[in-house]
N, C-alpha and C positions, 0 to 999 in steps of 0.2 A: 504494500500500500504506500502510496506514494503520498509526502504530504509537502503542501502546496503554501506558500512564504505568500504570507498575509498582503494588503497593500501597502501597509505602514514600513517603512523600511526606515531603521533610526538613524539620522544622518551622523551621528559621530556617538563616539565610547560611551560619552556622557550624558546623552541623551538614552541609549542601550541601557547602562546602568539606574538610569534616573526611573524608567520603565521596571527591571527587574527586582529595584529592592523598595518602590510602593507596593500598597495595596490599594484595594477599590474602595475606600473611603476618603471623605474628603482631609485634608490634613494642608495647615500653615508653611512658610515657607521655613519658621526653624522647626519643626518636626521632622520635613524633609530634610535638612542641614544636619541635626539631629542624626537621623539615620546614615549619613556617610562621616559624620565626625567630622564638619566643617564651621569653621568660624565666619570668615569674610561674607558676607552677606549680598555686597554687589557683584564680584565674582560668581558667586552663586548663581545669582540671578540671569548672568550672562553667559553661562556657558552650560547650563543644564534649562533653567525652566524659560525664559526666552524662547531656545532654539526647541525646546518642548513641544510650546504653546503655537507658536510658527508652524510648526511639521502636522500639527494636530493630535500627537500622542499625551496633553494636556487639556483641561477646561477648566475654567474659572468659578466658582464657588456665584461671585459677583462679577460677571463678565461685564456689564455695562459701567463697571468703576472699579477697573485694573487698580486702584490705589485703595482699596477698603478697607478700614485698618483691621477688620476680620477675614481677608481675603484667604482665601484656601484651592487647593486644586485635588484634582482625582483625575484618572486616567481616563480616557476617552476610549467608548468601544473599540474603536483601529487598537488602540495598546494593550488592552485587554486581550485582544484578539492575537495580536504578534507574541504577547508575554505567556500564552496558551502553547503556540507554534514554537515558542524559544526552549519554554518546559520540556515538550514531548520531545523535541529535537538533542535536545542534552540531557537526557536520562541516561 
């Protein structure tokens, strides 16, 4: 059985990992930070959830106001969907 690579395809490392160590609840951006043991918070912002939220393997909690000081994100079906295809693929 052959299995067939989602359409999401994560444009770099960090966006790959940023997919494989969420879960499907909504979560802050230091919860995510949090989970890789990262400090710098602009950095963060620019090299994981940015290029996340661009590719579409992000949504926003409050997408009409990117800036809400409870803003949160969760994976988007496509990442769901790829982080499913990545599991069975590296078992």
């Amino acid at each position: 059985m052959s299995q067939v690579c989602p359409k999401l395809v994560p444009s770099s490392s960090q966006v790959e990992e940023l997919i494989i160590r969420i879960n499907k609840d909504y979560l802050s951006i230091d919860d995510i930070m949090n989970l890789f043991g990262l400090k710098n918070r602009t950095r963060f912002r620019k090299e994981y959830i940015t290029p996340a939220l661009a590719e579409g393997a992000l949504e926003m909690k409050y997408p009409n106001t990117p800036r809400h000081p409870r803003q949160q994100y969760r994976m988007t079906e496509l990442a769901k969907t790829w982080k499913e295809w990545y599991e069975k693929k590296n078992k």
